[in-house]
Backbone as a ProteinNet text record, in pm:
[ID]
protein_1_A
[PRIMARY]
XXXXXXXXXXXXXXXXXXXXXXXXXXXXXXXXXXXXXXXXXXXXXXXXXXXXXXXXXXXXXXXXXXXXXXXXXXXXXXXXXXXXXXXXXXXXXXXXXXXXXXXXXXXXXXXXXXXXXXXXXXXXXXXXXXXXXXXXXXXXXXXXXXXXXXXXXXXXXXXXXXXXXXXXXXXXXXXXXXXXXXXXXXXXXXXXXXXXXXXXXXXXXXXXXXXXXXXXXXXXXXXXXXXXXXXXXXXXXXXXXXXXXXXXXXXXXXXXXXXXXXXXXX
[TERTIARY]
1563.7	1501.3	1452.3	1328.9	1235.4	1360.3	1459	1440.5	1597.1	1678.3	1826.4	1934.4	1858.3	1883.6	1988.7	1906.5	1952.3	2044.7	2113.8	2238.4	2313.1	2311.1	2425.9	2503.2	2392.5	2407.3	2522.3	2537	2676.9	2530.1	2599.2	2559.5	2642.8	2536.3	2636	2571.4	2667.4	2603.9	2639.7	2503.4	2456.2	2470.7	2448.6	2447.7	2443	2316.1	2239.5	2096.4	2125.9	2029.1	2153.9	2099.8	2160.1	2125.6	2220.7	2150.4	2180.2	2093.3	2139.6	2150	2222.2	2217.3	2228.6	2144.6	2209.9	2322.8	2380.7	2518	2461.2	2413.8	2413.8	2441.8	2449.7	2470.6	2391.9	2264.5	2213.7	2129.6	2101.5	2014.4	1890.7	1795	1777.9	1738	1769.8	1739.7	1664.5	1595	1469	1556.5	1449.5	1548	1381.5	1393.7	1251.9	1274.6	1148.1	1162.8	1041.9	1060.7	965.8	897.2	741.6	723	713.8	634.2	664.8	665.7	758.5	788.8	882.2	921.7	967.8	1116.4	1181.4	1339.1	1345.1	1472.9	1485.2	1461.3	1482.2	1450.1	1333.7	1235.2	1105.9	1093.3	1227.1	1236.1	1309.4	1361.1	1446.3	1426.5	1272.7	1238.9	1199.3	1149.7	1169.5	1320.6	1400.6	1561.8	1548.6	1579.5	1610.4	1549.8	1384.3	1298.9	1366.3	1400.2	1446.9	1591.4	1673.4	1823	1842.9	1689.4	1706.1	1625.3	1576.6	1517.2	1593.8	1736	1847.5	1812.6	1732.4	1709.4	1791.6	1844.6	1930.9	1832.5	1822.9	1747.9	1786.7	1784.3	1861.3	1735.8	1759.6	1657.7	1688.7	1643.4	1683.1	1644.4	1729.7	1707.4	1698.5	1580	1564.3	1660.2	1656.8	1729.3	1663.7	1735.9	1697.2	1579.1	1595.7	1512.1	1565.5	1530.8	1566.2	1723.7	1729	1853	1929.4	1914.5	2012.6	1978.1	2078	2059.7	1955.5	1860.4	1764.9	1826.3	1872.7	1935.9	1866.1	1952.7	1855.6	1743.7	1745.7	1624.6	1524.8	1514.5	1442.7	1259	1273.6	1123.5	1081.7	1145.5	1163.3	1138.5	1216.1	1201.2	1101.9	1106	937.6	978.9	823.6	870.6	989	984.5	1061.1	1189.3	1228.3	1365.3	1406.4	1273.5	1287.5	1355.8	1236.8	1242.2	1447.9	1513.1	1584.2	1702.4	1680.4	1733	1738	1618	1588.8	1644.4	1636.7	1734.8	1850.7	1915	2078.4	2098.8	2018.5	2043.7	2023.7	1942.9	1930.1	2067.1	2110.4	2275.5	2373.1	2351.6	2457.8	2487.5	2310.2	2370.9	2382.1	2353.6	2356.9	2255.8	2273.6	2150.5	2066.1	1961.9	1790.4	1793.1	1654.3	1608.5	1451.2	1414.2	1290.7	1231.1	1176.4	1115.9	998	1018	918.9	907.1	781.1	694	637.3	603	461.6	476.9	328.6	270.3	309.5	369.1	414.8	531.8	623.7	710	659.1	546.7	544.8	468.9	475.5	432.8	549.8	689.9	789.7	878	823.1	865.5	820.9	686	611.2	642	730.6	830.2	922.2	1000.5	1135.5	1144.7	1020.5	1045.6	1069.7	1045.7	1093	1193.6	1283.9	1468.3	1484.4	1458.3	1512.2	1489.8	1362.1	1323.3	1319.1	1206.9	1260.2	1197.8	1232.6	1195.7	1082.9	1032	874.7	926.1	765.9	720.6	622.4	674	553	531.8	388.7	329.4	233.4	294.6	230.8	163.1	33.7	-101	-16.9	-53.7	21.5	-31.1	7.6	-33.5	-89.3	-205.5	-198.8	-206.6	-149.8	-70.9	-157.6	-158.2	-273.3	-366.6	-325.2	-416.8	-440.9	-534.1	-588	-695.1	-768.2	-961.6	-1011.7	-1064.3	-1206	-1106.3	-1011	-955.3	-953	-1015.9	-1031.1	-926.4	-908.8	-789.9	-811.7	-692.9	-685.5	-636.6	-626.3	-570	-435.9	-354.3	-250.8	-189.1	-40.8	36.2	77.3	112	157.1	319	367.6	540	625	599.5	720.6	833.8	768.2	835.8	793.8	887	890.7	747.2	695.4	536.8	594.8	513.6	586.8	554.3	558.7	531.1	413.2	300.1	225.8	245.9	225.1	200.5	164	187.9	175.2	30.9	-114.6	-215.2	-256.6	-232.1	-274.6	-164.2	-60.4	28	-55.9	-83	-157.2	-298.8	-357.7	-503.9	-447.5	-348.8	-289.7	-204.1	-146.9	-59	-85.9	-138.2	-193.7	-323.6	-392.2	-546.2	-597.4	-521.6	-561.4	-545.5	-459	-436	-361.6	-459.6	-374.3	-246	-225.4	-121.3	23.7	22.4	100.2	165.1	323.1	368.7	390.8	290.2	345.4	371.6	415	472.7	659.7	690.6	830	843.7	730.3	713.1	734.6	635	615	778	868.7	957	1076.4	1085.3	1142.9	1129.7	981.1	956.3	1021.1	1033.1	1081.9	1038.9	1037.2	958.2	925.8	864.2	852.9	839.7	909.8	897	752.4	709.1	580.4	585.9	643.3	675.8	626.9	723.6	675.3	582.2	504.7	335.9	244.4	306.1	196	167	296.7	269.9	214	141.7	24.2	-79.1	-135.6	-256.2	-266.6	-201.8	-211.6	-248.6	-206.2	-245.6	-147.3	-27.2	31.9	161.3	155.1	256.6	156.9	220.5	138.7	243.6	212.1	304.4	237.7	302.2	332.2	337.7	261.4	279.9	381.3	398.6	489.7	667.9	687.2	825.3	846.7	821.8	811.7	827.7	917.1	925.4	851.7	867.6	807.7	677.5	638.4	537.1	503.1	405.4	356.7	251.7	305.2	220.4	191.2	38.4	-1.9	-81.3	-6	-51	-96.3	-229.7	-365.2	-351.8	-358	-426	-532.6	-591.4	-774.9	-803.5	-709	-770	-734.6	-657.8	-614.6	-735.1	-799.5	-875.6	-885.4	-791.4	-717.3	-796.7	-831.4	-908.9	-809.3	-660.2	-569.7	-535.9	-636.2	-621.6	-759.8	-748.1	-941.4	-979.4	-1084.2	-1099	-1147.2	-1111.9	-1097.3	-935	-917.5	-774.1	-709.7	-653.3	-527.7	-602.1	-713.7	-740.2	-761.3	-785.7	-771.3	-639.4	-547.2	-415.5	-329.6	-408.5	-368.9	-435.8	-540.2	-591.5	-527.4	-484.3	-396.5	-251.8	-223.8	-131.5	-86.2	-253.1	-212.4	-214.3	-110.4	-63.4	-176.2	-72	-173.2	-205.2	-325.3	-372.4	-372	-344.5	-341.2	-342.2	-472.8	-516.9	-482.3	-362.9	-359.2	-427.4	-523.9	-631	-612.2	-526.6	-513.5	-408.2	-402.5	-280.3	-289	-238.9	-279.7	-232.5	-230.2	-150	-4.9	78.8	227.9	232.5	199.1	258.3	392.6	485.1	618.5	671.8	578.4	600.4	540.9	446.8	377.5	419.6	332.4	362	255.4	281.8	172.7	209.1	117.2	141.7	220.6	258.4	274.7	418.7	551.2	635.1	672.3	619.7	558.5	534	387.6	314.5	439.1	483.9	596.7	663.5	748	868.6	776.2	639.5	575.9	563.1	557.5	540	598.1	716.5	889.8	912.6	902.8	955.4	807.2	688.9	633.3	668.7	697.2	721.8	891.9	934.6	1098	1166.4	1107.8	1200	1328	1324.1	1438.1	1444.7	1526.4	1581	1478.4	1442.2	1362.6	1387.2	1324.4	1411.2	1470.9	1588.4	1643.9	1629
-1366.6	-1236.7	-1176.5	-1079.2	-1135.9	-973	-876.8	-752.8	-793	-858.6	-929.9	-847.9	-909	-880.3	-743.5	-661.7	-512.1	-483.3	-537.7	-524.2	-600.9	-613.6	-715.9	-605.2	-554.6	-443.1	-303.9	-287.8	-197.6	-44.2	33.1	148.1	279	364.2	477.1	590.2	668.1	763.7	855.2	978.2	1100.6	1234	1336.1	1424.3	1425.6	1383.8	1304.3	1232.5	1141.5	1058.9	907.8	825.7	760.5	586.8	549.2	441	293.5	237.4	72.4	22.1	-69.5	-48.7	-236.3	-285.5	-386.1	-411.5	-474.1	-466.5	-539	-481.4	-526.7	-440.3	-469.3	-416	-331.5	-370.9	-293.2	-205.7	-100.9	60.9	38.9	97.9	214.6	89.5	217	132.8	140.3	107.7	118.4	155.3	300.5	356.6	357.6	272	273.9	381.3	434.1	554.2	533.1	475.4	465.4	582.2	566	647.9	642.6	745.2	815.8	763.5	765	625.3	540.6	496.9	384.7	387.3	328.1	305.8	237.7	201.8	157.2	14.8	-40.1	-188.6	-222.6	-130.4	-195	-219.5	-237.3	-258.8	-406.3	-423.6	-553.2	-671.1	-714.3	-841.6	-829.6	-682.8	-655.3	-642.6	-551	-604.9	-720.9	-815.3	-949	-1039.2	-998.6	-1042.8	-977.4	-878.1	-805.7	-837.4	-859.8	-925.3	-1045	-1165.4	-1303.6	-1286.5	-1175.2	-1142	-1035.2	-960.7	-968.9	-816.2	-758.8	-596.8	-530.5	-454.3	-346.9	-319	-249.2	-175.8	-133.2	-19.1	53.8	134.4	130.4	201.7	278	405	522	577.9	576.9	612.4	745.3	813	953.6	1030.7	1115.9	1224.8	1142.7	1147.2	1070	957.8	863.1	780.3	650.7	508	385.7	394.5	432.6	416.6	559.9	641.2	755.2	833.1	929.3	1014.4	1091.3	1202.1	1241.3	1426.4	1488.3	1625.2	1694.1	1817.7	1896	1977.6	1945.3	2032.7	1979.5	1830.1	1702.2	1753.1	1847.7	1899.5	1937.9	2073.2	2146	2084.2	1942.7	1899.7	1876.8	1919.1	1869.2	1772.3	1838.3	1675.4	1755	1851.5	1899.3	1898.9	1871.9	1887.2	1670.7	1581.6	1464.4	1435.9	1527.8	1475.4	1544.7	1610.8	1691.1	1543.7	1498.5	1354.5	1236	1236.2	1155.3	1171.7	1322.3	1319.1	1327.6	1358.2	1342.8	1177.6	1106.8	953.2	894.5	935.7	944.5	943.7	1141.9	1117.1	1055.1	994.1	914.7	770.9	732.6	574.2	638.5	734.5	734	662.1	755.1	645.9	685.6	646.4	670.5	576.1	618.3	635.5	546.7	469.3	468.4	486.8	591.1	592.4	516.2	415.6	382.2	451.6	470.6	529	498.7	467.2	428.4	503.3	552	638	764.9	816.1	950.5	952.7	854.1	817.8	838.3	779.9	806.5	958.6	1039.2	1185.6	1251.5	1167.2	1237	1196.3	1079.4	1046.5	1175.4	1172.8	1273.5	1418.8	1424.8	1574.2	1579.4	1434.3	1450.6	1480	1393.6	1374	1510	1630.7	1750.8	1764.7	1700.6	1716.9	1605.7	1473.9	1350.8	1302.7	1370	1326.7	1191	1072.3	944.1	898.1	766.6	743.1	614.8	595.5	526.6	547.1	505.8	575.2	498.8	442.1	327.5	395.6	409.8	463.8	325.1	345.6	240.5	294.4	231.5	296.1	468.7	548.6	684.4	785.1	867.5	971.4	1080.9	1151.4	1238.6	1434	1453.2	1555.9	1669.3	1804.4	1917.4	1871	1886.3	1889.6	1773.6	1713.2	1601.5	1618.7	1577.8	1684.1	1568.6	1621.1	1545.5	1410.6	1457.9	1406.5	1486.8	1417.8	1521.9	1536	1629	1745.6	1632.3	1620.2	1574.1	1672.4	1710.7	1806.9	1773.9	1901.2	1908.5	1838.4	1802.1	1773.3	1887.9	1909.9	1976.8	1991.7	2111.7	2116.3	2123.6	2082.5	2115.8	2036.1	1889	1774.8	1680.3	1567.1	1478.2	1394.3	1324.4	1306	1093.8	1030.5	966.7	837.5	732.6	667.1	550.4	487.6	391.3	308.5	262	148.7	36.7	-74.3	-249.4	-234.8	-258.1	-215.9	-123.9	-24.2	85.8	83	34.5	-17	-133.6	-228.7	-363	-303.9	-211.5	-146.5	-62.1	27	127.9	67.8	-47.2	-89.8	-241	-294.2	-450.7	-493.4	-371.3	-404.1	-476.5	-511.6	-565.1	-712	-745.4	-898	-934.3	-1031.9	-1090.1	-1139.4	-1223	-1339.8	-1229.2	-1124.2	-967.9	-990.5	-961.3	-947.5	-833.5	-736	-615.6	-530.3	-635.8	-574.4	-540.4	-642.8	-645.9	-527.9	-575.4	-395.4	-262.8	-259.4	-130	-77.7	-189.9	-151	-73.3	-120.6	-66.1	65.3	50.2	249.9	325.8	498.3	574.8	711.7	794.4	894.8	978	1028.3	1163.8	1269.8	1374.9	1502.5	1582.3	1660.2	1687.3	1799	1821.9	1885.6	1834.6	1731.3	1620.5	1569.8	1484.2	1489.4	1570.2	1678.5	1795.4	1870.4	1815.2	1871.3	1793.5	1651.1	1571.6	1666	1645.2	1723.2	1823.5	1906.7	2020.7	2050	1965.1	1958.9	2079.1	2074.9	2186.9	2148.9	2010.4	2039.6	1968.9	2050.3	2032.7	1926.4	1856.9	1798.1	1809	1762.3	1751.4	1623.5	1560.9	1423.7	1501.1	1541.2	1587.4	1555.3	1597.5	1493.9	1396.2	1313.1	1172.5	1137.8	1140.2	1096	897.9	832	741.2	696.2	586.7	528.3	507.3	503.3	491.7	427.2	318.4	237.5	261.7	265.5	279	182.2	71.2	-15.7	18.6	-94.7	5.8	-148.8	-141	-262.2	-310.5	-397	-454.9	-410.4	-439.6	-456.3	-310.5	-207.4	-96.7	-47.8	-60	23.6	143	193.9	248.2	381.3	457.9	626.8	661.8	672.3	784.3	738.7	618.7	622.3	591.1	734.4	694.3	552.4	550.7	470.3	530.8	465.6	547.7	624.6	672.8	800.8	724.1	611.2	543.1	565.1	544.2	560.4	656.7	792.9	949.9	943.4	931.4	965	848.8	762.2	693.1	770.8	808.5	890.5	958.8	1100.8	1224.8	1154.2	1060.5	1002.5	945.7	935.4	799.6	700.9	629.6	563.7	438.9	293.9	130.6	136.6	78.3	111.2	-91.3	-104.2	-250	-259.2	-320.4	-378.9	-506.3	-529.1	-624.6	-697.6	-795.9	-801.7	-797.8	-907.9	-936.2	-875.3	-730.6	-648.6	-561.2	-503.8	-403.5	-274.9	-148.6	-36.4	-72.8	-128.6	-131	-314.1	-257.9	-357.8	-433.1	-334.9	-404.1	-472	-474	-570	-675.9	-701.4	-878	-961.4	-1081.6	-1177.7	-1150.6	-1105.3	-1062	-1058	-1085.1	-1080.1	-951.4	-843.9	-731.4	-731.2	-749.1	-779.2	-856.4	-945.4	-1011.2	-922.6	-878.9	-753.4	-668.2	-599.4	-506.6	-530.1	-646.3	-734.9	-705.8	-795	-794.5	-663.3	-549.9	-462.2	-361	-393	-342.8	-407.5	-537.7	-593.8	-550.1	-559.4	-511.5	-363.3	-283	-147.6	-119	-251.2	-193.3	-145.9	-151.8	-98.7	-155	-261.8	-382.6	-502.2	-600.6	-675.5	-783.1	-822.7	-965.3	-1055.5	-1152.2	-1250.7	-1337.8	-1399.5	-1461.6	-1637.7
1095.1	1121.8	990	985.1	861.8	789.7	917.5	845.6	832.5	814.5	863.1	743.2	615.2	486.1	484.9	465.5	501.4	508.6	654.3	701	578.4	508.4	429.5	325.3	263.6	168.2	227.7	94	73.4	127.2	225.1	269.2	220.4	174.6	126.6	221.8	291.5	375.8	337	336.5	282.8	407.5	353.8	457.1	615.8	622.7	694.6	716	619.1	584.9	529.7	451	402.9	330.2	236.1	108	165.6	148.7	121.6	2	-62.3	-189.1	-244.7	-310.7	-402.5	-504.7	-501.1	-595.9	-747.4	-822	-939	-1024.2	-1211.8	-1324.3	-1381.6	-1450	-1495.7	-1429.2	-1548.6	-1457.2	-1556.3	-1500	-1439.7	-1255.5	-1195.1	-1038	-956.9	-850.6	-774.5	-675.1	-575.8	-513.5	-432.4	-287.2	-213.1	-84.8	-55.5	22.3	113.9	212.2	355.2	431.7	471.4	511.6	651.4	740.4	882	973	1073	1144.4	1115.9	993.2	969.9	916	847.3	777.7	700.3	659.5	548.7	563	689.2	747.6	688.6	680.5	633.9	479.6	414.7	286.4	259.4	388.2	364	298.4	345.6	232.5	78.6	37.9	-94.9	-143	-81.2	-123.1	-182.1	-89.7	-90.9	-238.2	-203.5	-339.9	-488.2	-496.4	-611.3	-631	-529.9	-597.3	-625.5	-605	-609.4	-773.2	-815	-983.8	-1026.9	-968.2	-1053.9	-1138.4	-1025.2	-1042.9	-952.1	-971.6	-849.5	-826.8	-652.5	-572.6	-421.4	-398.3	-293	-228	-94.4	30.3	85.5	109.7	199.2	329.1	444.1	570.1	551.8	543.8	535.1	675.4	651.2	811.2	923	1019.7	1163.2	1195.3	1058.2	1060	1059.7	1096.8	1061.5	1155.4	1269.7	1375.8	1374.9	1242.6	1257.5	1355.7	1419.8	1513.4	1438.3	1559.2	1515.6	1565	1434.4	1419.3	1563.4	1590.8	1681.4	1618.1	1508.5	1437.7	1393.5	1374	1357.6	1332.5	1457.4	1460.5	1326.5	1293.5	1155.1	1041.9	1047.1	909.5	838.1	703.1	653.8	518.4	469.5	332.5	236.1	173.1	131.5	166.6	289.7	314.1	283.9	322.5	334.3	132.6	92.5	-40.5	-105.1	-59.7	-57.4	-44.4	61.5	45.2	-34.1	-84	-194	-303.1	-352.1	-470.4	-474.3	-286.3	-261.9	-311.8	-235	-269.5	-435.8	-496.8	-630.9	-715.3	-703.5	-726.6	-672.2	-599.9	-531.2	-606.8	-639.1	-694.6	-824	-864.9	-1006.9	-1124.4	-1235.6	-1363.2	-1328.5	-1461.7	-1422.9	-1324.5	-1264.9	-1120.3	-1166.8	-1112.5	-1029	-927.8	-926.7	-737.4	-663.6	-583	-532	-397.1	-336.1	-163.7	-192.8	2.7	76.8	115.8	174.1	227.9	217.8	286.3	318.1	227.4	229	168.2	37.3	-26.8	-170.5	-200.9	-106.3	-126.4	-163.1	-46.9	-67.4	-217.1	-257.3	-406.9	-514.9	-509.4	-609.6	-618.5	-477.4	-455.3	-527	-517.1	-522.7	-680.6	-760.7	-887.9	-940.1	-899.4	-969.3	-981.3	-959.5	-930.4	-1016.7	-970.6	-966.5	-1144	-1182.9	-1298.6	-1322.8	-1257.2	-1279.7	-1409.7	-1415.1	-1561.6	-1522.2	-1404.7	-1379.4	-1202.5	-1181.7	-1066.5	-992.3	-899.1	-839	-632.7	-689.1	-516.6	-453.3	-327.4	-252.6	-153.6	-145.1	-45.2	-18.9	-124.2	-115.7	-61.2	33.3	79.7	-48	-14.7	-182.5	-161.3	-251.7	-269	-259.5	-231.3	-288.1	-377.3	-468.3	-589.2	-615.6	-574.6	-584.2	-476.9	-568.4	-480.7	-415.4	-306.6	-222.1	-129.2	-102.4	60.5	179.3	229.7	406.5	455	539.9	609.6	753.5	796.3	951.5	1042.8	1149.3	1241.4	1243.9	1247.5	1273.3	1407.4	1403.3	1542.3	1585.6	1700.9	1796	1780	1735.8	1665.5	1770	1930.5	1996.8	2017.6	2046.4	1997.6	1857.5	1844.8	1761	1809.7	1744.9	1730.2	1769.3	1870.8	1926.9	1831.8	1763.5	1716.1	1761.8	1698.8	1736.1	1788.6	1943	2019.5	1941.4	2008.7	1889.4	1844.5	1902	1891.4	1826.7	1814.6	1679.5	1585.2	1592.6	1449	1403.2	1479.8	1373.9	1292.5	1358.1	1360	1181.8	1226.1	1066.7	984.3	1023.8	931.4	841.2	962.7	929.6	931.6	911.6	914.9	1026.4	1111	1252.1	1224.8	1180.3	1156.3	1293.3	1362.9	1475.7	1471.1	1372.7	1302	1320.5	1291.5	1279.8	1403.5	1443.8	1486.1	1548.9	1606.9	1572.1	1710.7	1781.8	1947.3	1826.5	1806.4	1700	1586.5	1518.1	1437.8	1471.3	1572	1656.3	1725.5	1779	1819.6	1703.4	1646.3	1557.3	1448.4	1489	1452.2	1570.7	1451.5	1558.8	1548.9	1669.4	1669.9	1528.5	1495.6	1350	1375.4	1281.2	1289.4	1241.1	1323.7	1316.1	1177.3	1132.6	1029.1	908.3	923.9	770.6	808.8	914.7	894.2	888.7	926.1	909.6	752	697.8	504.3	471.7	511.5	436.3	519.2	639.6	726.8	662.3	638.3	585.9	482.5	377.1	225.5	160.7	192.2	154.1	35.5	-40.3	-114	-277.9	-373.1	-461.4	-568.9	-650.9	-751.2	-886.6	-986.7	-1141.6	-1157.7	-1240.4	-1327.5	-1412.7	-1464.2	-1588.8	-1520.4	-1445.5	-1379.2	-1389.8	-1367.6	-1439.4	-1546.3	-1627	-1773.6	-1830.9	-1693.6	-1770.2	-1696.9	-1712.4	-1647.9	-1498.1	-1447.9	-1294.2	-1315.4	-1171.5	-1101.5	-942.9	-949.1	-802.4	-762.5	-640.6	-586.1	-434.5	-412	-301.6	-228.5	-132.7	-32.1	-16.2	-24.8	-36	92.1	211.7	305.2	385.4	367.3	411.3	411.4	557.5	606	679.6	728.9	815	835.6	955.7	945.3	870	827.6	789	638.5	600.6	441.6	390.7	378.3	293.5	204.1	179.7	85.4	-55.5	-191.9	-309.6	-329.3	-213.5	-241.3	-312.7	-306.1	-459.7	-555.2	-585.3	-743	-771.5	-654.1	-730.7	-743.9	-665.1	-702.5	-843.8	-859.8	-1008.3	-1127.7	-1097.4	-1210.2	-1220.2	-1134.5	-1159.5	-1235.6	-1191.9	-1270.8	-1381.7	-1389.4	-1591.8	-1533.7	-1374.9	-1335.1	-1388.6	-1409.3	-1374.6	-1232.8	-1213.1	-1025.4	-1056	-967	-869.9	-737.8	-740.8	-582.3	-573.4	-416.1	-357.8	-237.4	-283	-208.3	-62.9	-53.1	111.6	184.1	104.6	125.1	274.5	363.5	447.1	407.2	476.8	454.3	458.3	519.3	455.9	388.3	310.6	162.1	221.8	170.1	226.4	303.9	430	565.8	574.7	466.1	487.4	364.7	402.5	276.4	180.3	74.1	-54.1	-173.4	-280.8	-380.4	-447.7	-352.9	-436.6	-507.7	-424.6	-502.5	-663.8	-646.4	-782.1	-864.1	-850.7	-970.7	-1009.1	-893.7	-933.4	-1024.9	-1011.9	-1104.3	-1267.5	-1271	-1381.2	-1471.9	-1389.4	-1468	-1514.6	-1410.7	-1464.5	-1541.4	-1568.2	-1738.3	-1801.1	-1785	-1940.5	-2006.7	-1894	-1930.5	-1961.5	-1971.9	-1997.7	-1963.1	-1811	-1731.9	-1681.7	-1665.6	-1620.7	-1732.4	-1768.8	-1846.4	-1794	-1942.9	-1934.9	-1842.1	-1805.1	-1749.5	-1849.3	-1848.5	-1935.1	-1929.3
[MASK]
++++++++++++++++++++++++++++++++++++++++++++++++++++++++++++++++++++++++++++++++++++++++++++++++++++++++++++++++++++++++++++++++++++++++++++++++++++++++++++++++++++++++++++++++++++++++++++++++++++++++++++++++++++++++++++++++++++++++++++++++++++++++++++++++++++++++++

């Protein structure tokens, strides 16, 4: 099972949210943060890739995401309260921090970093923040319920660029509803961030093939510019990186050791 991994890892549970964690030595650590819809499951084969190259790295089931019960307030929640988690999980493993997000997930990274202060910063096909000019506004969801997640067919269409080969009756099942809250602070354009949080370096990796209506084309490289960030396109990449077979894990590894972030290979 491609998401199996996961389950193996030492779990540390948070308020309500909670960590998966790799057991290794050295810091600073990759702490991955999934976006809307999804869990920490959708991190499992990067786990796996990163403890067989001997980097710690730990994944976070935001509030009522990735199997957890979904609070009675679930609606309410927005990114701010998501990102609120992030830096609970942060202190939890302890040490500098790297934050990696997708999508929404890496909006809620660029939040968190006001707290978290990491010391590099990698966004994947990233949702982008206020201030960052000339992305179109989408309409709001409807706040009474939880916002229901994509059918197999418009998950392969937003997530996999419509790759038949995609499994994504299997995918799709395993998403779970979202709080219209936290998608509505991207629609909205309502949270603003700071490169200056970040004390070290950022990388923002884009999909060749992420065509998707809900990720412009260009938006990674405005949001690498606002950043300084290295921008890398993975060609035959879709909008979630993390769920196929691609070169991106690799790059990652590469540029955590040029930037010193993690120990050579020996």
């Amino acid at each position: 099972m491609p998401y199996a991994f996961i389950s193996t890892l030492q779990e540390i549970p948070l308020f309500r949210a909670r960590v998966w964690t790799t057991v290794g030595g050295q810091t600073p650590r990759l702490l991955f943060v999934h976006g809307g819809f999804h869990g920490a499951w959708c991190w499992s084969p990067w786990l796996e890739h990163f403890a067989a190259q001997n980097i710690p790295a730990a994944a976070i089931d935001l509030t009522g995401h990735g199997g957890l019960q979904q609070p009675a307030d679930f609606i309410t929640l927005s990114l701010v309260d998501m990102a609120r988690d992030v830096s609970a999980a942060a202190r939890a493993l302890g040490g500098d921090m790297i934050l990696a997000g997708h999508s929404l997930g890496a909006l809620t990274v660029m939040a968190a970093a006001a707290e978290v202060k990491p010391v590099g910063m990698i966004l994947l096909a990233p949702a982008p923040p206020a201030n960052v000019a000339d992305v179109r506004l989408l309409p709001p969801f409807p706040t009474e319920n939880p916002v229901a997640p994509p059918p197999p067919e418009r998950a392969r269409k937003w997530f996999f660029a419509g790759r038949d080969e995609v499994d994504a009756a299997a995918y799709a099942a395993r998403l779970c509803p979202e709080s219209p809250a936290f998608l509505n602070d991207l629609y909205s354009r309502s949270i603003t961030v700071d490169p200056a949080w970040t004390t070290g370096p950022s990388l923002c990796v884009s999909g060749g093939s992420d065509d998707s209506p809900l990720h412009h084309a260009g938006q990674d490289e405005k949001i690498a510019a606002f950043y300084g960030a290295e921008f890398i396109t993975v060609p035959d990449g879709g909008h979630c990186l993390m769920a196929e077979h691609n070169a991106a894990p690799a790059l990652i590894c590469d540029w955590l050791r040029r930037n010193g972030l993690v120990s050579p290979v020996s």
